[in-house]
C-alpha positions, 0 to 999 in steps of 0.5 A: 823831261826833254823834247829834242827841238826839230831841226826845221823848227831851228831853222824857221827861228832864223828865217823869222829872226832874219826878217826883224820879227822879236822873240816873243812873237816867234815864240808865238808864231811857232808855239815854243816858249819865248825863253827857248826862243831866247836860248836859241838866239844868244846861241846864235850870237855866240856862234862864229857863224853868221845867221845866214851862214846857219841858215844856209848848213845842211841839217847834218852841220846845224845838229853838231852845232846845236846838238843838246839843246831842247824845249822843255815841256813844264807840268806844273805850268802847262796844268795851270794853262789847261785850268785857265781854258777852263776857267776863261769860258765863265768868264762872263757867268754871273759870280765869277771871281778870280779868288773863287777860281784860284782856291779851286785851283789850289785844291786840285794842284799837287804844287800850286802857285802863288795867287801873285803869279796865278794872276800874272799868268792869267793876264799873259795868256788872255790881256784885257783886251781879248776877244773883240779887240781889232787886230793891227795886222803888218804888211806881208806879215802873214798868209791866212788859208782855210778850205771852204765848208762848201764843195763845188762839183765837176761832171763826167763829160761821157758818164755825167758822173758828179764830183765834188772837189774842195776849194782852197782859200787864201787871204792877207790880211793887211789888204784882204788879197785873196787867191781862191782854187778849186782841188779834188781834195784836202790831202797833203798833195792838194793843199801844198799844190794850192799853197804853192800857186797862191804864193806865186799868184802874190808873187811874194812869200810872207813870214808866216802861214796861218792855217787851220788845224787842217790834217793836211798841214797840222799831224798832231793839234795842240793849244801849246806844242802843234806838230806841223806836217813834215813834208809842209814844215819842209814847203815852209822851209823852201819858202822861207817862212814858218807855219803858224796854225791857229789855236784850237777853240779861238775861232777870232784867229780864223775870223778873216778867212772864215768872212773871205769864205763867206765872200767867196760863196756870194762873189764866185759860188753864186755866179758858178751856180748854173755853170757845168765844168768837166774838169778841174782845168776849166773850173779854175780857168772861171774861178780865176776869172771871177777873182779878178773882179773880187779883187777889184771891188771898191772896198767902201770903208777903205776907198780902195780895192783889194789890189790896190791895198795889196800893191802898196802895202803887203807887196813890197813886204813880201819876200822873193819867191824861191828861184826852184819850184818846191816838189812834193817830199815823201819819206821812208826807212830803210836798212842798207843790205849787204849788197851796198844797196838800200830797198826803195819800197814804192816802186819796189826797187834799190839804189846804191849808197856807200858801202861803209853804210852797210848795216845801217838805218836810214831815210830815204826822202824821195819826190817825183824825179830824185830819191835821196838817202840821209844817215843821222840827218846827212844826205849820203846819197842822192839819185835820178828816180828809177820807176823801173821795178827790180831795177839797181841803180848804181853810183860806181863812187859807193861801191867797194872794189869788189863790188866795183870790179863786179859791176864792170864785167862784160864779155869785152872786159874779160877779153881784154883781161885774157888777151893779156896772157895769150891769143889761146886764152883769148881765143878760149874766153871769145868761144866761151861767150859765143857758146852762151846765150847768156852772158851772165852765166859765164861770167864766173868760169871765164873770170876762173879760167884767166886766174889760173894764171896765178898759179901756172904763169901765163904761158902754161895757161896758154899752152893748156887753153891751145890744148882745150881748143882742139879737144873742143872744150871750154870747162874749167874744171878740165884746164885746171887738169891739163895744168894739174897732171902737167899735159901742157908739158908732156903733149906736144900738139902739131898739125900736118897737112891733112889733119890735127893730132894730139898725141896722149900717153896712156899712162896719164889718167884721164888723158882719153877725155880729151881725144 
């Protein structure tokens, strides 16, 4: 069976492609086979696009381009990854022999391998130097980042309440520059906020983020195929660099940040342990102070600090910084209503999208300032966030000219339209409004009134409006009737000097209604 690749996981094989690293080692980094990683590279190649040019496409461009190709999740092999687990964790018992293993194997597989290529897997997934091996790490390659196990606290000034908050570490580890803060917690909020300030404090990105299987950052752990956070998966993206979380049950993938935790504890907790802070503010100001020092403590198996192993190795390795801050991305679904708008639930309000969209289901991903719609992964709408409850905002562009027609009407423009047909239609329409209180509820009769036009001429329809002033009436319905029984043909309206006559035929049904 077929699992569709992620669009963002696309875009991270070219970032880390960009910056030099092979196949394999993307393969690695990001959890997906080496062979998909190599499908998608020839693809690549073969594209009339450069890589940069690939990188730089909305997803809507990229999924044409690469619309059907997949990872594929293989059963027979993943069952033989899940008994090697096993089978390495007795590894060192006494009587352990591959053979043994293989016959159990054997056993219970429905379409087992061949001992040969049994034993070709088993040395793939755990080489013969596993476990105490020292790891060789590149410049600038990789962040390593954890929260600590033990929490420092902040007091209420006015209640003297304590709470604890969490406490993010980071560390690289070429150099072991490592960046420490404090946060109320390991949401998803916290930890990209934290991420964001250690990268700014290296002033540099590197290829790729280690993280633990953190809530926060991994939605579903996995030993083959983790599923990153999205909203982090889209931090990376920002970044230019891939999250690469350790694997479960393998703590030496963690082993550098777990010791600068320990650190941390004897070179910032200990000297804080008689401090009070009342806020985050000030806690991280004393941190940051204090990790200074860290960094500048000589390391004496490498006659060097910190800093100074960080300044010439990973910082030269290290790619820029995005010229924007990343904002935090949230993500809903909605369906576009009739009315051309679709409903934004967390401030309960509605934006407009184009109205060919109508019908559809879209998502709508939204920050702190911008809401923005995407349809099949295209941006068909994007606005200034409104916080406004019951509010529309509205971009004139997406509406049908029904609708754009609509959202124009005011009183000035109605009395543009009727002074078209005459100064009594103009004057009828100017006393219209003026009668109501609510512009709004009138809209409809006025609109009505300066239509008649169509059906008994502009100069008909100014007779009767000259009728309906002096009978003191603004009703359609009644100048529609003076149009109807032809009244603004058999009265003739006149005045003297004393006072205004309307004279009416008593044979004209209804005629007594406008005395």
């Amino acid at each position: 069976m077929a699992n569709t690749l992620d669009l963002m996981d696309l875009k991270q094989i070219l970032t880390l492609h960009l910056d030099g690293l092979s196949n394999r080692k993307i393969g690695s980094m990001l959890s997906i086979h080496r062979n998909t990683i190599n499908g998608y590279v020839h693809l690549f190649n073969a594209s009339k696009h450069s890589k940069e040019e690939l990188l730089d496409l909305e997803n809507s461009e990229l999924l044409k381009l690469f619309p059907s190709h997949t990872t594929i999740k293989n059963p027979r092999y993943n069952e033989l990854m899940l008994y090697f687990e096993d089978m390495n964790q007795q590894r060192d018992y006494p009587g352990f022999t591959f053979l043994f293993h293989y016959k159990e194997y054997q056993q219970q597989s429905k379409e087992p391998y061949s001992y040969t290529q049994f034993m070709e897997h088993y040395h793939r997934k755990f080489p013969k130097e596993k476990g105490s091996m020292k790891l060789d790490h590149e410049p600038g390659h990789e962040v390593y980042i954890d929260f600590a196990g033990k929490k420092l606290q902040i007091t209420n000034r006015e209640t003297g309440e304590i709470t604890p908050v969490e406490v993010f570490v980071t560390i690289l580890p070429k150099s072991q520059y490592t960046y420490v803060e404090a946060c109320l917690s390991q949401k998803r909020e916290d930890l990209i906020h934290c991420m964001a300030n250690a990268l700014s404090y290296y002033g540099g990105v590197p290829k790729g983020i280690v993280s633990d299987n953190l809530k926060s950052a991994v939605t579903r752990a996995s030993k083959y195929e983790p599923e990153i956070n999205r909203s982090f998966k889209d931090f990376a993206c920002h970044y230019n660099c891939a999250i690469n979380p350790t694997r479960g049950y393998s703590p030496q993938d963690k082993a550098l940040v777990e010791n600068a935790v320990n650190l941390v504890y004897q070179r910032i907790y200990y000297p804080l342990r008689h401090m009070t802070f009342f806020s985050l503010e000030d806690l991280n100001r004393e941190i940051r102070k204090l990790l200074v020092s860290y960094n500048d403590l000589l390391l004496q198996h490498r006659q060097a600090s910190r800093r100074e192993l960080f300044q010439s190795t990973d910082r030269e390795c290290l790619k820029p910084l995005p010229e924007t801050s990343y904002e935090l991305k949230d993500y809903r679904r909605a369906k576009v209503q009739k009315i051309g708008y679709v409903f934004f639930s967390p401030d309960k309000n509605y934006y407009s999208v184009p109205y060919r969209y109508i019908g559809r289901q879209t998502q709508i991903q939204y920050t702190k300032s911008t809401v923005e719609v995407f349809y099949n992964h295209e941006r068909i709408a994007s606005h200034k966030r409104n916080p406004a409850p019951g509010s529309y905002t509205t971009n004139e562009d997406h509406l049908s000219s029904t609708h754009k027609a609509y959202s124009q009407w005011n009183p000035d423009y109605f009395k543009e339209k009727a002074s078209k047909h005459g100064e009594h239609v103009l004057a009828l329409i100017d006393g219209l409004f003026n009668d109501s209180t609510y512009p709004e509820t009138v809209y409809k009769r006025a609109m009505g009134i300066i239509q008649l036009h169509r059906d008994y001429s502009s100069e008909r329809l100014n007779n009767a409006c000259n009728i309906a002033i002096k009978a003191e009436t603004h009703s359609y319905k009644r100048i529609k009737n003076i149009l109807k029984n032809n009244l603004d043909k058999d009265f003739e309206i006149f005045e003297d000097d004393t006072q205004t006559h309307i004279p009416f035929h008593s044979n004209i049904r209804g005629a007594s209604a406008y005395k």
